[in-house]
N, C-alpha and C positions, 0 to 999 in steps of 0.2 A: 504494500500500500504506500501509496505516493505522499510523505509529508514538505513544507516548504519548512524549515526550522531557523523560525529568524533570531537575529542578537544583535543588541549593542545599543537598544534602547534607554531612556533614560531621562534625568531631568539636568540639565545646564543651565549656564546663566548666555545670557544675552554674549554674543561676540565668540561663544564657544566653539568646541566642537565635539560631535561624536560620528563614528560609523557604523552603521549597520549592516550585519551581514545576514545574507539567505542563502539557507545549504538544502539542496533534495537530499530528503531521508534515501532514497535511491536513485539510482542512474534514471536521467528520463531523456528519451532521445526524438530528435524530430523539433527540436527547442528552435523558434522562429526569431525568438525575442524575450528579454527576461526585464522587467523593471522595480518601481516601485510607485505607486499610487499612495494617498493620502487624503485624510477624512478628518475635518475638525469638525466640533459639536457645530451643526445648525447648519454645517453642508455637505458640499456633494465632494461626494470622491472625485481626486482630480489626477490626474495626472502627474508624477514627478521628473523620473528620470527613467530613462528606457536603454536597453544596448541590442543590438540584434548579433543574430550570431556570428556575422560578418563584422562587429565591432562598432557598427554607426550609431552612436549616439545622438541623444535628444532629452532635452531638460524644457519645463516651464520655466517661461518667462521670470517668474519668481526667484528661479533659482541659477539662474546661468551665471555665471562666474562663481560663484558659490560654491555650488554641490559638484561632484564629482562623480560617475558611477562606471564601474570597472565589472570585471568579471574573471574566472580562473576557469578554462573552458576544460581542465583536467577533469572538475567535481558539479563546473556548473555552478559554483556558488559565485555569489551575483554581491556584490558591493556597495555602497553610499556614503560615499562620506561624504559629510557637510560640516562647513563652515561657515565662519561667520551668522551663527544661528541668532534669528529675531524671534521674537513673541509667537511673531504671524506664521512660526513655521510648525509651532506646536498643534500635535493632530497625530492619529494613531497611525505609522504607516506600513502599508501593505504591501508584500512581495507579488510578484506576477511572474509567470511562467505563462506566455504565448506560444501556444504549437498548432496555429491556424487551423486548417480546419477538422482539427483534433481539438478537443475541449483541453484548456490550460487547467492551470493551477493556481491558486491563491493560497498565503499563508495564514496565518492567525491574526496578525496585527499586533507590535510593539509601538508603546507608548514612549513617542518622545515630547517632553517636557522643556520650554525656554522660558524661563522666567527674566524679569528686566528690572 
């Protein structure tokens, strides 16, 4: 059974940093694309940062310059690191496993916390 087992959530202060990582509990093959998504109280899941398996990246607006999102194509586990963390980035975030038109994967959701 396919789990996304995320780490590195947490609570900082304004201007910090943490990374998060997502590891498959097993090998999952046919990976189109792997990200992260994120959901504060009273909205919508959005979009964060993305890498496909080809390496091309793509970040919101929010976060370009900022965040970072890498990958280890040995295990699959998929990276985020952010910096320079605001208030506004606080919100539980969610790993994604894209394998077109194979049903992906989502994780459980680590809470990270910025307080200012």
């Amino acid at each position: 059974q396919v789990q996304l087992v995320e780490s590195g959530g947490g609570l900082v202060q304004a201007g910090g940093s943490l990374r998060l990582s997502c590891a498959p509990s097993v090998s999952i093959f046919g990976i189109n694309a792997m990200g992260w998504y994120r959901q504060a109280p009273g909205k919508q899941r959005e979009l964060v940062a993305a890498i496909t398996s080809g390496g091309k990246t793509n970040y919101a607006d929010s976060v370009k310059g900022r965040f970072t999102i890498s990958r280890d194509n040995a295990n699959n586990t998929v990276y985020l690191q952010m910096n320079s963390l605001k208030p506004e980035d606080t919100a539980v975030y969610y790993c994604n496993v894209d394998r077109g038109r194979v049903r992906g994967y989502w994780g459980q959701g680590t809470q990270v916390t910025v307080s200012s």
